[in-house]
Steps between C-alpha positions, in 0.01 A plus 500: 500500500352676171360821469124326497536279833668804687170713379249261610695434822474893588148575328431218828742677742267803413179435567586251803494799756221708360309177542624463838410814592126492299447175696597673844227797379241249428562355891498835636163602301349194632534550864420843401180402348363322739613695803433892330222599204852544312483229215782530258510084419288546192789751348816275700342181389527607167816684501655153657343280240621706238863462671414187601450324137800721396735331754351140385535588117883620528581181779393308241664655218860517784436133557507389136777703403735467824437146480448498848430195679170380691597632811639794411155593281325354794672733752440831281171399464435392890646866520256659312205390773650611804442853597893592495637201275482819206786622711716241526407356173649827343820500748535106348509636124738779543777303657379219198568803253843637645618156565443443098699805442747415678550124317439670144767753578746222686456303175544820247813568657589111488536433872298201541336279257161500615 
């Protein structure tokens, strides 16, 4: 993996759980709003948008340098709308990222071909 596809792969891993958690906010305000006169969505909708477009941008970027396939973009992106799929989404690209260390060291030291 080169230095550029293991940068957009973490920039992704990055912002995946932030955006999980800005999306679990945004819930929470809601119910909030319309049970309380607390209303925090205008501030958590924004905050998740912002993370929200972020998370889109770098998928994108991770999807045309990792050359992932359909599915796999498909599941980050599925991942992305659930309320938790930040979380897992971010578990996903770590083991991605220390499996790729692990072949690009395995091939440095000349014990496989891959």
């Amino acid at each position: 993996m080169d230095f550029k596809t293991a940068t957009a792969l973490r920039r992704l891993r990055l912002v995946s759980a932030p955006e999980a958690v800005s999306f679990l906010l945004l819930l929470v305000c809601s119910v909030l709003k319309r049970t309380t006169d607390f209303n925090a969505v205008p501030v958590m909708g924004l905050v998740h948008g912002v993370l929200f477009i972020l998370y889109v941008v770098f998928w994108l970027d991770a999807w045309k340098r990792a050359q992932w396939d359909r599915k796999t973009a498909a599941l980050y992106f599925v991942l992305s709308v659930l309320p938790t799929g930040g979380f897992f989404a971010e578990r996903m690209l770590k083991r991605e990222a220390e499996a790729s260390v692990i072949a690009a060291r395995a091939r440095r030291e000349g014990v496989v071909n891959a």
